[in-house]
C-alpha positions as CSV (number, residue, x, y, z in Angstrom):
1,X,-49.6,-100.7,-151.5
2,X,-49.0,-104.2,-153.1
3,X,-51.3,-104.7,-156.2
4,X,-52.6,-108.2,-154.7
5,X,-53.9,-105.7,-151.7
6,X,-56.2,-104.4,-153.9
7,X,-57.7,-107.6,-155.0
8,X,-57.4,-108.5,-151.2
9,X,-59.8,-105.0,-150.7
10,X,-62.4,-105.9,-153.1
11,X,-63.4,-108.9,-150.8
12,X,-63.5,-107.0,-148.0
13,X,-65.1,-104.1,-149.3
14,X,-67.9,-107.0,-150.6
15,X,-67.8,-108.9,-147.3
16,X,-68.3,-105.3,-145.3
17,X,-71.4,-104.7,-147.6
18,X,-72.8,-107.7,-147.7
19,X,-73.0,-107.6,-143.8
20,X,-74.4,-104.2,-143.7
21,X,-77.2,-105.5,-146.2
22,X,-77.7,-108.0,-143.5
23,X,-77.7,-105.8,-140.6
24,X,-80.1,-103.6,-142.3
25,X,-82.4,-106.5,-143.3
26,X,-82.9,-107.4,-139.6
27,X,-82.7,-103.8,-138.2
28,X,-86.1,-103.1,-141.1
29,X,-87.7,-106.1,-139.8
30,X,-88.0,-103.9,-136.0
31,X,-88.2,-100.6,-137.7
32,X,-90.6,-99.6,-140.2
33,X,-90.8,-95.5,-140.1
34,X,-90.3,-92.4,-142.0
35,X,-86.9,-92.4,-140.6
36,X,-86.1,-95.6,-141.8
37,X,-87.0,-95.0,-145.1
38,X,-85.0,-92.4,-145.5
39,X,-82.0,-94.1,-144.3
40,X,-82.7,-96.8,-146.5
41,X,-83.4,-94.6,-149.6
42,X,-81.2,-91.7,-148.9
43,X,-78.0,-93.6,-147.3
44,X,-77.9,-97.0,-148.0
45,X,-79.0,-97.9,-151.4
46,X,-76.8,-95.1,-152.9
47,X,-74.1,-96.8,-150.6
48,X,-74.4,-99.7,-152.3
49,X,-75.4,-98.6,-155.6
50,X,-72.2,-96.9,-156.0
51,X,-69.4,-99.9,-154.0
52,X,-71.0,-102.3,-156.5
53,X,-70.2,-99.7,-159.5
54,X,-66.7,-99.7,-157.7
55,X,-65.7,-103.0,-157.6
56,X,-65.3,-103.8,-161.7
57,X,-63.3,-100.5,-161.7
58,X,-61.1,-101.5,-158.8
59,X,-60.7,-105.0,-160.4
60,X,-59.6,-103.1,-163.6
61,X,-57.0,-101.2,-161.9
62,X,-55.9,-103.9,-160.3
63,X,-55.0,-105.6,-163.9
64,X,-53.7,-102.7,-164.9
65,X,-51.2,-102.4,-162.2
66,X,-50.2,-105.9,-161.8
67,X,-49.4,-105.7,-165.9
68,X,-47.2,-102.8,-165.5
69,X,-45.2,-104.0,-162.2
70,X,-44.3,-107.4,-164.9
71,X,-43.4,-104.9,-168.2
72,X,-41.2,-103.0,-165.4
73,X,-39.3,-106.6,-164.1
74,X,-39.0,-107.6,-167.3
């Protein structure tokens, strides 16, 4: 994988979750049950909870790659 892919991956790992917030929003606004609670509490918001605790680390690695692919070309 190219180090700019993963850069490339946060975005679309943000743009996919921002749309499934979205989704949801307007799915809730039909669908207001037990079972809908639960998918929001049990699937969802730990979903998100832990892609937005992803995407620092994955930025991170990303600097850490892209610093050792230049100390190896140099």
């Amino acid at each position: 994988m190219h180090v700019g892919n993963l850069q490339a991956a946060v975005g679309r790992l943000q743009d996919a979750l921002d749309q499934l917030q979205l989704a949801w929003d307007q799915t809730r606004d039909q669908w207001q049950d037990e079972n809908s609670r639960h998918i929001e509490e049990e699937l969802l918001a730990p979903l998100a909870h832990e892609v937005k605790l992803s995407l620092p680390a994955i930025g991170q690695m990303s600097a850490a790659l892209q610093q050792a692919v230049r100390e190896c070309n140099e």
